[in-house]
C-alpha positions in Angstrom: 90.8 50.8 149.4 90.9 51.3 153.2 91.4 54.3 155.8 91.7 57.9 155.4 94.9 58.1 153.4 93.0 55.6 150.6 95.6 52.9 151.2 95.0 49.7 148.8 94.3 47.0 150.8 93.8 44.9 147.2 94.0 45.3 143.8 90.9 43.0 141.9 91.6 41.1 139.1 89.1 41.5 136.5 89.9 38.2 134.5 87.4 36.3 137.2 90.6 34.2 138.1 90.6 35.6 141.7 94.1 36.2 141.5 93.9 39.2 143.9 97.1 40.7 144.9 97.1 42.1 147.8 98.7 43.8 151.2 97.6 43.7 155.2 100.1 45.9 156.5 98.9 49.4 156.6 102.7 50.9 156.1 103.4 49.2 153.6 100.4 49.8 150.9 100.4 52.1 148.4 98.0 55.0 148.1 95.5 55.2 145.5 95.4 59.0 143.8 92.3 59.8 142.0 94.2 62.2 139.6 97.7 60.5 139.9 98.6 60.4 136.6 97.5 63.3 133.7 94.2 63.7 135.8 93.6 60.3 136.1 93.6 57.1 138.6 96.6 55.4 139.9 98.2 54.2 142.7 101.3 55.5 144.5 104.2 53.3 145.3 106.7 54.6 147.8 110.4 53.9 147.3 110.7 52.4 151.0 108.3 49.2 151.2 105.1 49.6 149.2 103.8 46.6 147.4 101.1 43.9 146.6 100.9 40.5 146.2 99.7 37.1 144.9 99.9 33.2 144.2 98.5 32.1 141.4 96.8 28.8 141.7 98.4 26.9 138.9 101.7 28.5 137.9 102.0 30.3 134.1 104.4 28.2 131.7 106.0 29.9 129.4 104.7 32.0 126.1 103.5 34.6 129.0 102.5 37.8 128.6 102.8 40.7 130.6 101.6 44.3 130.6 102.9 47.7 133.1 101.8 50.6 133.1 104.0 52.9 135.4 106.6 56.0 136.1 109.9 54.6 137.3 111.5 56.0 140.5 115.3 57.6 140.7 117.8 55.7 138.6 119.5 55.6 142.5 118.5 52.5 142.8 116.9 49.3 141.0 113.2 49.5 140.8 111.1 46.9 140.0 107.4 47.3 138.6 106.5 43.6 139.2 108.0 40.4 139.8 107.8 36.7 140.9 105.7 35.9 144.1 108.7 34.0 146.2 111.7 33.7 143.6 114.3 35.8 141.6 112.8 34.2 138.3 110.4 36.8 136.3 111.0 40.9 137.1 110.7 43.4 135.2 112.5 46.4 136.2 114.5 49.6 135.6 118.3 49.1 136.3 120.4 51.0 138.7 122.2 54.0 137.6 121.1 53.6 133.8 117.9 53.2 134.3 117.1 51.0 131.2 114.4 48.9 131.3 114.6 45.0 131.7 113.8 41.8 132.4 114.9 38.6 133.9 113.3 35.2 133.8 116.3 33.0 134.7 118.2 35.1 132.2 118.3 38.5 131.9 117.5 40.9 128.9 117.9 45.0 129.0 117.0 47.3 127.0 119.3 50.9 126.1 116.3 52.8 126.9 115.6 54.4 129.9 112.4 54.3 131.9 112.1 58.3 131.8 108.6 59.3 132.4 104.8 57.1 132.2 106.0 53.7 130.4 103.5 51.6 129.0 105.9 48.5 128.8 104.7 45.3 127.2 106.9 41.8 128.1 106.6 38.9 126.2 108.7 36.2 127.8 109.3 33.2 125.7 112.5 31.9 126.2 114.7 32.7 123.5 112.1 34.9 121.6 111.9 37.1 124.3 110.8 40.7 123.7 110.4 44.3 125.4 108.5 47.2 124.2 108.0 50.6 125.3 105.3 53.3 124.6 104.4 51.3 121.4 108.3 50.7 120.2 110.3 46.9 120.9 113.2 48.3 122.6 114.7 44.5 123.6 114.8 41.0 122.8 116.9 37.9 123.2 117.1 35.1 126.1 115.2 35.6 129.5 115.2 32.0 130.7 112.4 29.3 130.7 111.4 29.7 134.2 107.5 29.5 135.6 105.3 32.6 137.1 103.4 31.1 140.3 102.8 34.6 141.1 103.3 38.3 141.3 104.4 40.7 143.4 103.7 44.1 142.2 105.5 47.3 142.5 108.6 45.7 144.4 111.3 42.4 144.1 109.6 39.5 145.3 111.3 40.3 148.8 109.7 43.1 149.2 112.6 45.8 147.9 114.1 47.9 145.6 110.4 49.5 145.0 109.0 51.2 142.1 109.3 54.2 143.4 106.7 55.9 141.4 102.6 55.8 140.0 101.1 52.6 138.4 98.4 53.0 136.2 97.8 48.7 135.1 99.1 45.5 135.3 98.1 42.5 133.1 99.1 39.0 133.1 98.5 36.8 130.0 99.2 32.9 129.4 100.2 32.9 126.0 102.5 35.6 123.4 101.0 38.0 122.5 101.4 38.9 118.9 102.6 42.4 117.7 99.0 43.2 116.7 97.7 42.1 120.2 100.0 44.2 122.1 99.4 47.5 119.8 95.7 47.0 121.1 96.4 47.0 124.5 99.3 50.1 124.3 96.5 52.1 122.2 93.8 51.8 125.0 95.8 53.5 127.6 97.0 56.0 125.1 93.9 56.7 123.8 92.4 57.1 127.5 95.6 59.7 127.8 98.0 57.7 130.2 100.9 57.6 128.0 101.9 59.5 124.6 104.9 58.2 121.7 
């Protein structure tokens, strides 16, 4: 966290990977709020530039499984809480207009739901076997492509647009599917600390 404004120059990864995303241009980082979200810490992603970044060393083969935490901007246009460093393969994102939750992985797969308020939104992406959840509920599955995550770019397309728009609260990136049980304990933990409610 840099400057007056707490701008985040990097978000740490706590796996001990390294994998670090992170931003140098002051205009374009989002600010972290102490009591951003029900009294507590998150960061604040504008709907004009904000996001983060990072390469992974090795890229993730499919099972992978991934974890948001975040409020969705206006349904005015797309807005994307994370997706590939450098190509259109993994997002996941709220559409335009409906604002129902998806993802895309080579193939896309959307939800009916709408990403109204805090989301705790759990992704497994496995090909066919594909699944969404929301706020502890599978709202989605089917086909989302076979294709690799080398990276992340969080809050924002992988070019940098169509941001989120709205407060992030966690991101979590997992080589492997997580089973139904798995992904209960990782929803329950942020509900339990308050971040999100059924």
């Amino acid at each position: 966290v840099s400057g007056v404004s707490a701008r985040i120059d990097q978000a740490n990864d706590l796996s001990g990977r390294g994998n670090h995303p992170v931003q140098a241009t002051f205009a374009k980082k989002m600010a972290y709020l102490p009591t951003g979200i029900a009294g507590l810490p998150a960061y604040d992603v504008d709907a004009v530039d904000d996001f983060l970044r990072v390469t992974f060393g090795a890229a993730l083969s499919q099972p992978v499984t991934v974890y948001v935490g975040c409020s969705f901007g206006s349904t005015a246009a797309y807005r994307y809480a994370v997706s590939r460093d450098a190509a259109s393969d993994f997002s996941l994102y709220a559409e335009i207009t409906t604002g129902y939750v998806a993802i895309v992985n080579g193939l896309t797969v959307t939800s009916t739901t709408a990403a109204s308020g805090v989301q705790m939104v759990s992704v497994v992406a496995n090909g066919a076997s594909s699944t969404i959840r929301r706020n502890g509920a599978q709202i989605a599955s089917g086909d989302s492509g076979t294709n690799t995550l080398s990276g992340v770019t969080v809050g924002a397309s992988y070019v940098g647009t169509s941001p989120l728009g709205g407060k992030m609260f966690m991101l979590a990136v997992y080589a492997g599917a997580h089973s139904v049980a798995q992904q209960q304990l990782v929803e329950d933990y942020y509900k339990a600390r308050g971040y999100w409610s059924s």
